[in-house]
Residue, then its C-alpha position, 0 to 999 in steps of 0.5 A: x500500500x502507497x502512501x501519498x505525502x506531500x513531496x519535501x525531498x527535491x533531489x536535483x543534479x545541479x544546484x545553480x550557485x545563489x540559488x540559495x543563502x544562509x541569510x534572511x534579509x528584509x527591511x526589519x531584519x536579518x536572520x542568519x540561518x545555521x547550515x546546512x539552511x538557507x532561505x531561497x529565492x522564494x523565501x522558503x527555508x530549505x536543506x540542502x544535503x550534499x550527497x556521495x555522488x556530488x548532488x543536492x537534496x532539498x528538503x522544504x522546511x518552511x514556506x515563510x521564514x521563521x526564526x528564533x528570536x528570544x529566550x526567555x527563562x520563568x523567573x520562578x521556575x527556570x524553565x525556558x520559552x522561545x520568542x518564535x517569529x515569522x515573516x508573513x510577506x505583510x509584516x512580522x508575526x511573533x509567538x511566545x511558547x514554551x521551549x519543550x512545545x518549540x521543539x516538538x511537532x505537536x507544540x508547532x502545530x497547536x500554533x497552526x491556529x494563530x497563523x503559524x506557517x507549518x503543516x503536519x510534513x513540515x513540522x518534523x523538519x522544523x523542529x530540527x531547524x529550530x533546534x539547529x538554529x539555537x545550538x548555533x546561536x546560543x551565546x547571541x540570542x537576546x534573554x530575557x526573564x518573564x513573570x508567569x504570575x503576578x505581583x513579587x520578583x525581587x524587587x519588581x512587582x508585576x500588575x498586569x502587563x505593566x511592571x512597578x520597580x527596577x528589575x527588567x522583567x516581562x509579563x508572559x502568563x497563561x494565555x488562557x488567562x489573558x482577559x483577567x490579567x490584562x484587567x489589572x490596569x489603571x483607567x481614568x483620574x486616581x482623584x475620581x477614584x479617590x473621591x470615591x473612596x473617601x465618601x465611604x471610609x465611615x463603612x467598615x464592611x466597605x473599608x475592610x474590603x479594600x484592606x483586603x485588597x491591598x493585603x497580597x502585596x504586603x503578604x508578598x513582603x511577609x515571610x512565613x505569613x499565610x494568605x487568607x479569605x475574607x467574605x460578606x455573607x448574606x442575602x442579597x440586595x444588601x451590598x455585597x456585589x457593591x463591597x466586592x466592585x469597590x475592593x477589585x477597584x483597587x487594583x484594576x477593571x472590576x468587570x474583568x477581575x472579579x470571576x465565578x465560582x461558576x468553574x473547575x478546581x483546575x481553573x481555580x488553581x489556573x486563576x490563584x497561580x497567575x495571581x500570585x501576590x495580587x487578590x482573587x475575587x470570586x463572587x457567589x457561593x452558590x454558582x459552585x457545581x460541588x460545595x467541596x470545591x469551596x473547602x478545598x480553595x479556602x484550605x489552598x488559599x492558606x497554603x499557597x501553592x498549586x498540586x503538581x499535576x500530570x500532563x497529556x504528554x505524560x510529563x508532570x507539571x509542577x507546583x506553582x506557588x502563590x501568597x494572595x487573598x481570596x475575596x468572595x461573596x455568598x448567601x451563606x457563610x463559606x465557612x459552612x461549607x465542608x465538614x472539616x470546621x478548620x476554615x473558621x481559623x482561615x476565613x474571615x466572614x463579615x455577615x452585616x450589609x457593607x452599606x450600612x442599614x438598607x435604605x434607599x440612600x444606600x441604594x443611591x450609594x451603591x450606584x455612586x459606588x458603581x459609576x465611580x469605578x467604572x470612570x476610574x480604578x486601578x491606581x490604589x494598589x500600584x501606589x502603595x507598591x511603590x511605598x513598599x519598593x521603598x520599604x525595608x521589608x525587614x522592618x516591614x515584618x517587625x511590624x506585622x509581628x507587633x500588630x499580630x501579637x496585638x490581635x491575637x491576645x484578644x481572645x484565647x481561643x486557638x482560632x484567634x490566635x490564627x486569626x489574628x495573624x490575617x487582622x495583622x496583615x490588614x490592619x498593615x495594609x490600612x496603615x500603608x494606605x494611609x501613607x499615600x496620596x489616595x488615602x482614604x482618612x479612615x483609622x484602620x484600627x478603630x475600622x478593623x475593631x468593628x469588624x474583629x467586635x463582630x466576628x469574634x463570638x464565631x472563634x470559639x468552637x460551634x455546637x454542632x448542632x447550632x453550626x447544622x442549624x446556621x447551614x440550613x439557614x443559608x440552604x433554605x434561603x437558595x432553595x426556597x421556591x422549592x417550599x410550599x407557600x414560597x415557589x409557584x407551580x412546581x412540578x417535581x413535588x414540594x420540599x415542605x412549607x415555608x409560609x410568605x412573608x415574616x409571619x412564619x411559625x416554623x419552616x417545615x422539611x419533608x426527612x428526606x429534605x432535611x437529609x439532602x440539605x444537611x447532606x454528609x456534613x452532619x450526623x442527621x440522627x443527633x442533629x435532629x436530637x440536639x435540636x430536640x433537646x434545644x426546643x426548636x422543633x415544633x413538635x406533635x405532642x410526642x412524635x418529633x414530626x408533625x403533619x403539614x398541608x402540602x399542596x394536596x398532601x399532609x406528610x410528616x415534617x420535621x419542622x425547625x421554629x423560627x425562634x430558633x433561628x432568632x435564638x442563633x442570630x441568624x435572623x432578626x426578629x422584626x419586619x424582614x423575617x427568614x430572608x432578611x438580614x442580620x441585626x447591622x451595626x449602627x454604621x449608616x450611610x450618611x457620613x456623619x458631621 
């Protein structure tokens, strides 16, 4: 059987001389090839083969001349990539890949896509071109050093494309990555943005989110000192899209920052290995497709570095390492998801709305919030990069050390202890905010108390029974059109009841609810004794169930009293029932006098 191929051997008898040069030459360039390749009168790349007769074999490596133009070494990481470039007879094309793709036929074809000029015969030959090409050449080809993440190297700090110091240093991440890392970028006036700012500095749930944001470039400069995450949990219409917008502000484009947890475990490592030092913002619990995924990020968050993974080529790919903040925004707190209770000690969960009390006047903030930033952000976070490239950054941690220690003795407990050390490094950033041009005028101490005042009671261990009943809360809150009372005309059969409106007795779950809702995270059996024992069921006399009308139905339900969410505070006892907020602090959204 014959095998048709496109024909690249030519044997000819007589090579005319010039036919062919060692050299390529245009207006912009002049490449000289290693023989035995030379460029033709065509501008194709060819071999020539002297044979033992005295002829010629030609073989066509390329239709366009392609070359080798840079090196360039990962700065963490040492490996190399080629800068491959080619001319187009219109202009010259450029490709950045990885030195193990350059020199494989399978790397050289996946740039077929972009316009690279080769062919599944001709790649074989040209990755031995190119491989000739940088023996030859190895001592003069131009290096250079690329940042595959953001934020620190050495004393260089990447946001972006754009790099802050004094180390010259190009940005070469993930190509898949390209819209988030080019939206860390300042746009329009720093003093839109600032004005901005300055009108909500009276907010800690806003100011504590900017905090945030500035505290990976400081965890940068910190040795030994764990990333962390920070979240406002709640329901919605309260603030928290508004809160997260204003922290990605700091550093860039929110539309382009702020991502999903609407995606893989693989694309989160992808997203918090790019990032590096900068923050990673994640809006909405409840878009995860696996609740693990969440405990999984927050326990990687704190250590700061990616699995190594294997690839399709069957090469491992290594760890990548990292030291960033997670900021992210949910329904329910994500410590409540997973069962492992450690993300307490690595989460810090600000549950009261960021704009203050819910009034029309904050609907009004939150539109300012929301204009203003999209005028004008990103100029926050590179002006106090620029303070840091001035700082000793071994004085810098003799601070934190103080201010750690500080934080921690506010509580015995073991939590705290952690926990602090995360309110040391924001409580750091707040300081360094304040020493420049864009300062907001707020006390970061007194800010950071507010919010250390309302998170503490959540340091100490959690019955588990009152943790079940703070994850059914935000369980019901998604789910509840699948109640009886609350969801319209459905037709895969009801949950149980769950009356409209804040007049409610008790929200009653069929078992097999209670079951799905609870899921593995907790012994269903002694959660429901617990609560037995509590007094939140409403009871049938004796029997732990009590029969419900649902729709044309009255099964048994296991019905959990409203009082016992009040009794938990997870909800406030007044006009806005089951969906309605937590009691806020006295903050309003007015700036007083």
């Amino acid at each position: 059987m014959t095998t048709n191929h496109f024909v690249d051997d030519l044997t000819v008898d007589d090579a005319p001389d010039n036919e062919a040069d060692d050299n390529y030459t245009n207006n912009d360039v002049s490449v000289p090839f290693p023989p035995p390749y030379f460029v033709n009168e065509e501008d194709e790349i060819v071999h020539i083969k002297q044979l033992a007769n005295g002829n010629e074999r030609v073989t066509l490596v390329s239709h366009r001349p392609i070359w080798l133009s840079k090196i360039t070494v990962d700065a963490d990481t040492g490996e190399q990539s080629f800068t491959l470039s080619w001319d187009t007879g219109l202009g010259i094309e450029s490709v950045v890949i990885p030195r193990r793709q350059a020199l494989s036929i399978g790397g050289l074809l996946a740039l077929t896509s972009k316009g690279f000029p080769t062919d599944p015969q001709k790649a074989r030959h040209l990755v031995a071109m190119l491989s000739a090409y940088e023996r030859a050449h190895l001592t003069s080809l131009p290096r250079g050093t690329a940042a595959s993440r953001l934020g620190w190297h050495g004393n260089a700090f990447a946001v972006g494309h754009e790099v802050l110091g004094d180390q010259a240093l190009s940005v070469m991440t993930d190509p898949g990555l390209d819209d988030l890392v080019r939206g860390f970028r300042a746009q329009g006036d720093p003093a839109t943005w600032h004005g901005t700012a300055r009108t909500v500095a009276h907010l800690p749930g806003l100011v504590f989110g900017i905090y945030a944001a500035v505290a990976p470039a400081v965890l940068g400069l910190l040795d030994d000192v764990e990333g962390f995450t920070v979240e406002w949990a709640g329901t919605t219409s309260t603030g928290k899209s508004t809160a997260m917008r204003l922290a990605a502000s700091v550093w860039g484009s929110p539309a382009r920052i702020i991502g999903s947890w609407d995606t893989t475990r693989v694309g989160l490592e992808a997203r918090l290995a790019t990032s590096g030092n900068l923050p990673v913002f994640l809006d909405d619990t409840a878009a995860v497709s696996d609740p693990k995924i969440i405990e999984d990020v927050v326990y990687d968050i704190t250590k700061g570095r990616t699995r190594a993974r294997g690839t399709s080529s069957g090469s491992s790919q290594r760890s990548r390492r990292y030291r960033t903040v997670l900021i992210s925004t949910g329904e329910q707190p994500i410590t409540s998801f997973g069962s492992k209770g450690g993300a307490r000690a690595r989460s810090i969960v600000f549950r009261d709305p960021p704009l203050g009390v819910v009034t029309p006047q904050a609907g009004e903030l939150a539109k300012d919030i929301h204009f203003g930033t999209l005028d004008a952000h990103g100029h926050l976070g590179p002006a106090v990069v620029e303070l840091l490239l001035k700082t000793d950054a071994a004085k810098l941690g003799g601070v934190y050390r103080k201010m750690a220690r500080d934080w921690s003795s506010k509580s015995t407990s073991p939590v705290a202890t952690r926990i602090g050390s995360h309110f040391a490094v924001l409580h750091l950033a707040g300081k360094l905010i304040e020493e420049t041009e864009l300062a907001l005028g707020a006390d970061p101490e007194g800010v950071l108390s507010d919010i250390w005042d309302q998170v503490a009671p959540t340091f100490e261990d959690v019955d588990p029974s009152i943790r079940a009943l703070q994850h059914l809360h935000g369980w019901l809150i998604k789910h509840q059109s699948e109640f009886y009372g609350r969801g319209e005309n459905r037709t895969s059969g009801w949950s149980g009841v769950w009356p409209a409106g804040s007049a409610w007795k008790s929200v009653a779950l069929l078992p097999g609810t209670l079951e799905r809702a609870l899921g593995r995270k907790f012994d269903l059996e002694a959660t429901i004794d617990a609560w037995d024992r509590k007094g939140w069921l409403d009871r049938d006399g004796d029997r732990r169930q009590k029969r419900f009308t649902v729709g044309a139905d009255r099964p048994r339900c296991y019905a959990i009293l409203r009082s016992a969410f009040v009794t938990i505070n997870e909800i406030r006892d007044d006009e806005h029932g089951a969906s309605g907020p937590r009691r806020s602090s006295t903050w309003s959204p007015t700036k007083p006098a």
